[in-house]
N, C-alpha and C positions, 0 to 999 in steps of 0.2 A: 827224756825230759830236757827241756833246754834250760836256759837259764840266761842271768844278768848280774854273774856276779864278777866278770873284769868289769863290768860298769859300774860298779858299787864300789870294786876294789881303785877305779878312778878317782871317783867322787871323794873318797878318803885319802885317798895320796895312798894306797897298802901297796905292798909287794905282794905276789905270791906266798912267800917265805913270809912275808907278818904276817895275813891273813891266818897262814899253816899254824905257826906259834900261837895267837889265838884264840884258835876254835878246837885248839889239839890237835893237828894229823899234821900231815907232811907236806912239803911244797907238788911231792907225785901225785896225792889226793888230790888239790886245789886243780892243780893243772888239768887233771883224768873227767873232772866234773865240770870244769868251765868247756872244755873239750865234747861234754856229752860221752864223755866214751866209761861214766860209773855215774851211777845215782848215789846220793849220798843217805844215811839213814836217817830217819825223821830224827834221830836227834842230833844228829850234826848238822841238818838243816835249821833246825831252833838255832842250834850255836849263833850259827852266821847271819840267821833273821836278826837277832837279839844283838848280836856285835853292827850290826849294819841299822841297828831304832826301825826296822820294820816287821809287815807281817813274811811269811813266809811265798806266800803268793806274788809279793811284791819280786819276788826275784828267782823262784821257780814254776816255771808255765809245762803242766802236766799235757801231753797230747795223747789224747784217745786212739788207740788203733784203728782203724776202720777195715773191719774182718767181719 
């Protein structure tokens, strides 16, 4: 799943580490997920919808496998 959340985390002047503090997890998480290399769980995606005034969609773009 990709995403756009160092673009969000621009927009608001966040660090990694503010973001972490937060939404609760760790600057490892934040990094692992901006990275694509962990999906985060629907509810740590609320977290950061909710900290960032949007939907969820606004900042994670789901990609269908093509199998």
């Amino acid at each position: 799943m990709k995403n756009k959340i160092k673009v969000f985390r621009a927009m608001y002047d966040l660090t990694q580490e503010d973001l972490a503090r937060e939404v609760g997890v760790t600057r490892q998480t934040i990094l692992a997920i901006e990275k694509g290399k962990y999906d985060p769980s629907l509810e740590l995606a609320f977290r950061m919808a909710r900290r960032f005034q949007v939907t969820i969609e606004e900042i994670f773009i789901f990609e269908e496998n093509s199998s």
